[in-house]
N, C-alpha and C positions, 0 to 999 in steps of 0.2 A: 640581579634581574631574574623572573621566575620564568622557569620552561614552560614554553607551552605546550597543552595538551595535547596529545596523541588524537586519544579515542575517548570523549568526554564518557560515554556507559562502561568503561573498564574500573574497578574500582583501585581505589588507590593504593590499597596495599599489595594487589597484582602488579602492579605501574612502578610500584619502589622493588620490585620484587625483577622486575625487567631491567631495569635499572641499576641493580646491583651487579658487582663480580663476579657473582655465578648465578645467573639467568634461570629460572623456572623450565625445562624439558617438554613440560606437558602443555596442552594448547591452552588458553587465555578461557576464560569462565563466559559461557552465553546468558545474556542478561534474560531476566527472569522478568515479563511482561507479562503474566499472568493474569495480575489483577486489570491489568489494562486492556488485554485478550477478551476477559468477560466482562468489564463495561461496554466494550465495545459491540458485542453481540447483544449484551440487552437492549442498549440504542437498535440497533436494527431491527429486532423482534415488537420491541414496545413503539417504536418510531420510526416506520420503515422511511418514513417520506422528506425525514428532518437531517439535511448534511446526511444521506446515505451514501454519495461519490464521495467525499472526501473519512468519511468511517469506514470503505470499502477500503479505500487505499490503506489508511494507517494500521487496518486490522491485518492486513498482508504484510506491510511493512516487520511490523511488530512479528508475525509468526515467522517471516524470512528472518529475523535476526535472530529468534529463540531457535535455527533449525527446524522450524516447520515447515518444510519448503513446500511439502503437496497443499496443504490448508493455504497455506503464506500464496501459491498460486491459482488457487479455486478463489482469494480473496479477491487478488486483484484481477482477474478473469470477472468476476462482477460490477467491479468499479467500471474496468472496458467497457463492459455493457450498459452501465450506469451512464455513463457519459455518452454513448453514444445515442446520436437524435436522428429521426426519419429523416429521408433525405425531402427536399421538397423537388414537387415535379417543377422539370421543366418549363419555364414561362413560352406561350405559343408563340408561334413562330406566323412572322405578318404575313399576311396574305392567306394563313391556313386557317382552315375551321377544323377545329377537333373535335371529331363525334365520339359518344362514349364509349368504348369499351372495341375502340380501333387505333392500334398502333399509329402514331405521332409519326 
């Protein structure tokens, strides 16, 4: 029967390497999203308007696993703001007339 996977981005020879008799000492290897780091910023630059909430997210994603944490959190700090939408006013309230630019 085959073992299931731990951590599918550890590569395999770390993973046999864990798994052996005498275990590795030093921390496990952070994956190298690099190339994926700057596609994703050229979609933003080139295409600010196309899936920019869900390139927000995954460019943060991406830098919180490579140790990027300040970038990895100014990412998703934009995605927040990405997704968030105006709130709408209040629908009036019967019997009231709302004049403009007077407190509801």
């Amino acid at each position: 029967m085959r073992k299931p996977r731990t951590n599918s981005w550890r590569p395999r020879i770390y993973q046999k390497a864990l798994d052996s008799d005498h275990p590795p000492t030093t921390p496990s290897p952070k994956p190298d999203y690099a190339a994926t780091v700057n596609l994703y910023r050229h979609l933003l630059v080139e295409f600010p308007n196309y899936a920019a909430r869900r390139t927000y997210y995954l460019l943060g994603f991406c830098l919180g696993e490579m140790g990027q944490d300040a970038e990895g959190k100014q990412a998703l700090l934009a995605w927040c703001a990405a997704t968030l939408r105006p709130l709408d006013p209040p629908p009036p309230r019967p019997g009231h007339r709302h004049e403009p630019g007077s407190a509801a």
